[in-house]
N, C-alpha and C positions, 0 to 999 in steps of 0.2 A: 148625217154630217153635211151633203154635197146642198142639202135645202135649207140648213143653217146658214151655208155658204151666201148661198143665192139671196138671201134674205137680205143679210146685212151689208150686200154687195149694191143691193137697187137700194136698199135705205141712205148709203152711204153716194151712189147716183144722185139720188134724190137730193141729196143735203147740197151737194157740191151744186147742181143745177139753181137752189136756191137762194145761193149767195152769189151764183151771176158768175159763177166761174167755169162755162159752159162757153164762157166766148174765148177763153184762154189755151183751154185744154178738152179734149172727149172728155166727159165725165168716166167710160169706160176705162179711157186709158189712166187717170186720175187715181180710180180705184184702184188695178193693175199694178200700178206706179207703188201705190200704199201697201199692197199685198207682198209686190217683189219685197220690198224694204222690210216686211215685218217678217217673210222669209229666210231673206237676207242677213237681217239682225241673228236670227237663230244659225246660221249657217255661219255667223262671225263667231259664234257662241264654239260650236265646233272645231270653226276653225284655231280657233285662242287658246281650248284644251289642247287640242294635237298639238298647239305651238308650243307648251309648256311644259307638255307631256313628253315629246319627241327628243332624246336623248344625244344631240347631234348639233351642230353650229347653227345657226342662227337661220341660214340661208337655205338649207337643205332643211330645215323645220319648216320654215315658210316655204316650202313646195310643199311636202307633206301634208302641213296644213290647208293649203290653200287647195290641193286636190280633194281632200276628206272633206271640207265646206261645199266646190263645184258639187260632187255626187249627192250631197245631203238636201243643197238648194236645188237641185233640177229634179229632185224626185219630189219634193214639196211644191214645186211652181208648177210640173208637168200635170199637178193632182188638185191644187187647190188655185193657184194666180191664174192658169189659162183653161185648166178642164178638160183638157186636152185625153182622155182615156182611151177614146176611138180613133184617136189619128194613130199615127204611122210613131209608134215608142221611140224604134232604134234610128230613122232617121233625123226627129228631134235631137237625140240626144246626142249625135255626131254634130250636128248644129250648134247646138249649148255649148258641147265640148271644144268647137274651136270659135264659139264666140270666147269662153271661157280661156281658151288660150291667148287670142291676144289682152284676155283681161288677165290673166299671169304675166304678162310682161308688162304691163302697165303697175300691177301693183307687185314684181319685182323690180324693176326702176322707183317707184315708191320706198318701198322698203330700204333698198338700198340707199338712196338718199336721208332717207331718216334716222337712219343710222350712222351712215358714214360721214353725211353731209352735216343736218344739222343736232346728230352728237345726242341725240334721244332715247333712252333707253329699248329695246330691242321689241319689247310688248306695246311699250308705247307706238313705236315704228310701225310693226303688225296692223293695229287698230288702224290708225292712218291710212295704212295702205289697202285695205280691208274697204276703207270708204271712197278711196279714189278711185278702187279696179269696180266699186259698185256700180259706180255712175255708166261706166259702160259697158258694161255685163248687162244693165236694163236695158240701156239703147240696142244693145244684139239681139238681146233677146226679144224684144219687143217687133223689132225691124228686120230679123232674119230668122230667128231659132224658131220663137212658140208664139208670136203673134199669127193675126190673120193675114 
């Protein structure tokens, strides 16, 4: 799997290098970038059953969920976005976890506004907020948690 990886990781290097968008971004972090996200996406997946799943208001489903997403995404990014097998597990993952916390309160202020604010139905809300806490759940994680 991990040469699967690697493969269409330099392919995907490669692509980005040849459209010139090397001067914008690492192509490294580019890929990265596409891998958190395709992580991510599945970790919203998680997250959306537990929200649907979880038998309780709205607000306390969106913690629940949003924890059962963190654990599903840092065990997928710690294995496949950073490679990371040989480093130090439990201090990454105290890292993720409180990048991950201030990205709970980013997408509970999210959440709540989508709901209470502009009056969105509750799943709709989720998904929203899902993609606002994403954007900086990368940048932590990129810049503190599992980057170099």
């Amino acid at each position: 799997m991990a040469g699967v990886v690697d493969s269409a990781e330099r392919r995907a290097e490669n692509i980005f290098r040849l459209l010139g968008l090397d001067r914008i971004a690492a192509p490294a972090r580019a890929v990265r970038a596409v891998e958190f996200g395709i992580v991510g996406t599945t970790g919203a997946v998680v997250n959306a059953v537990v929200f649907v799943l979880a038998p309780v208001a709205y607000f306390l489903a969106g913690a629940l969920a949003f924890g059962a997403g963190t654990a599903w995404t840092f065990v997928l990014n710690w294995v496949v976005t950073y490679d990371r097998p040989s480093h130090d597990f439990h201090r990454a993952a105290v890292r993720y976890a409180s990048v991950y916390g201030l990205g709970f309160v980013v997408y509970s202020v999210a959440l709540a506004v989508g709901v209470e604010v502009l009056q969105l139905a509750a799943l709709s809300a989720n998904v929203g907020a899902i993609a606002v806490a994403g954007v900086v759940n990368f940048a932590g994680s990129e810049l503190f948690a599992l980057g170099e």
